[in-house]
C-alpha positions, 0 to 999 in steps of 0.5 A: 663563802669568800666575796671580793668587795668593789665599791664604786666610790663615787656612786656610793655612800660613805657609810660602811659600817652598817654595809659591813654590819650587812656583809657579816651575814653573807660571809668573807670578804678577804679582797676589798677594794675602794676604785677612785680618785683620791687625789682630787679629795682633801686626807679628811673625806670620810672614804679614806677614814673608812678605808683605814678602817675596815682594811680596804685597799683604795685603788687610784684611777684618774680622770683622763678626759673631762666627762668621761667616767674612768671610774666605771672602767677601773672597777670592771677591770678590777672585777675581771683581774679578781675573777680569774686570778683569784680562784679561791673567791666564790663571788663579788660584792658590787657596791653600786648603784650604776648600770653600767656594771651589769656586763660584769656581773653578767661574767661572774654569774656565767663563770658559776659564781655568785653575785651580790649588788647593794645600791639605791632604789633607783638602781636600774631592772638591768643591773638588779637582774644582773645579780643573783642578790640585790640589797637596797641600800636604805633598808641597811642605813634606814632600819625602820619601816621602808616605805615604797619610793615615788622613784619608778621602783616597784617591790614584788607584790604579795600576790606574786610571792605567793605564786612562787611559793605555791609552785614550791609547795606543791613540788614538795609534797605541801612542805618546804623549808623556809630558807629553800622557798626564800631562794626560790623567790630570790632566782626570780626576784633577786631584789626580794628583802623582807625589809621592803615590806617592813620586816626585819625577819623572814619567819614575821613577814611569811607568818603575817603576809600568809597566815591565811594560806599558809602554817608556818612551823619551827621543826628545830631551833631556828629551822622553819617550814612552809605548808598549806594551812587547809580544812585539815588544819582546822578540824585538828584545831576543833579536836584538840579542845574536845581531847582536853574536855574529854580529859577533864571528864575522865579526871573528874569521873576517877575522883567520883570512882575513888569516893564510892570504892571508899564508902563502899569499903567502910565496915557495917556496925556490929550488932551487939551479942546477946548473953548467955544464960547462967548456969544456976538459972533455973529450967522452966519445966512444962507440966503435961496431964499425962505424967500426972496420971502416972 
């Protein structure tokens, strides 16, 4: 995927090293702009050392009228220039925290392309709802646990999570790849991050939030999916230590087996053979009263 990145100089902060750390996983951003006026800041502000930096091309506008955001305008007509000029870009990158971009995005994503807004919790619903993904800047500077602001911003609750991925569950046969049923909760909730509720990785926080409802399975390396943990499960659960028990017993019975057929084996002792009788060994002779008489 190739992005246009737009920062809105004022509205942003000027840490984009850890927003470029971020971009990485999203994929190429060939244009990137930085709207402002840099004639009003001294050559040490942070932006033009992170200009210089990460190759961003800063794109001067001036302050035509007091009060008036100029600045605002020039990133929209910047927006527009990139979106029909540069046809080989699949979407935009705002970084912003401002509503007033939300007709913008609103023209990317009717012309088929993705956007990506990154700002600050107290971002406006109209804006967040504009992009197809929206990530809060302070889960990329912070990398702790995020708590929930006092700010008027709500992250999405478990229960609403899991409506949605029962819906896809249930279109799937009870089954769904882990990156499909992400998706599926972003279209509704383009807010949505696992860093909101403490985790860093998608598998920890559907295996902790869900353990009760859900299994989660690794079919290959780093490929997951999603399906209904139910009775079944827990019968499979039961079974598995009786095969083990019944393995076991078999094992042991062979051995017993083994020992019989090796007793059984072992030859009888051989009685010992009388001796024969000798050759001068005299007859005994019976004397019978009839041969007498003769």
């Amino acid at each position: 995927m190739k992005y246009a990145l737009l920062i809105d100089s004022e509205n942003a902060e000027p840490r984009m090293d850890e927003v470029f750390q971020e971009l990485t996983k999203l994929g190429d951003t060939p244009i990137r702009y930085l709207i402002g006026n840099f004639t009003q800041i001294p050559q040490t502000h942070p932006w033009l050392k992170i200009a210089q930096k990460h190759a961003i091309t800063c794109v001067q506008t001036m302050n035509f009228t007091k009060g008036k955001n100029s600045l605002d305008i020039s990133l929209v007509i910047e927006g527009m220039k990139v979106l029909y000029e540069k046809t080989f870009i699949d979407g935009v990158i705002i970084v912003a925290s401002d509503s007033d971009y939300t007709p913008l995005a609103r023209e990317w994503r009717n012309a088929g392309k993705e956007v990506i807004g990154i700002g600050r919790k107290l971002t406006p619903e109209s804006y967040r709802a504009s992009c197809t993904k929206f990530i809060y800047s302070e889960n990329i500077y912070n990398k702790k646990t995020i708590e929930e602001e006092d700010n008027g911003t709500e992250i999405v609750s478990i229960e609403k999570i899991y409506e949605i991925i029962e819906a896809v569950l249930n279109e799937n046969n009870g089954m769904a790849q882990l990156s499909v049923i992400v998706e599926s909760i972003r279209k509704a909730y383009t807010d949505f991050d696992v860093r909101n509720y403490g985790y860093q990785k998608a598998r920890d926080f559907f295996q902790a939030s869900f353990n009760n409802k859900l299994k989660l399975t690794e079919e290959k390396k780093n490929s997951y999916f999603l399906s209904f943990r139910d009775k079944l499960d827990e019968e499979v659960r039961i079974v598995i230590p009786l095969k083990e028990e019944k393995k076991a017993i078999k094992k042991e019975t062979k051995k017993v087996s083994k020992k019989e057929v090796k007793k059984a084996s072992t030859k009888p002792e051989k009685k010992k053979a009388s001796k024969p009788k000798s050759a001068n060994s005299k007859p005994k002779v019976t004397i019978v009263e009839d041969d007498l008489a003769l």
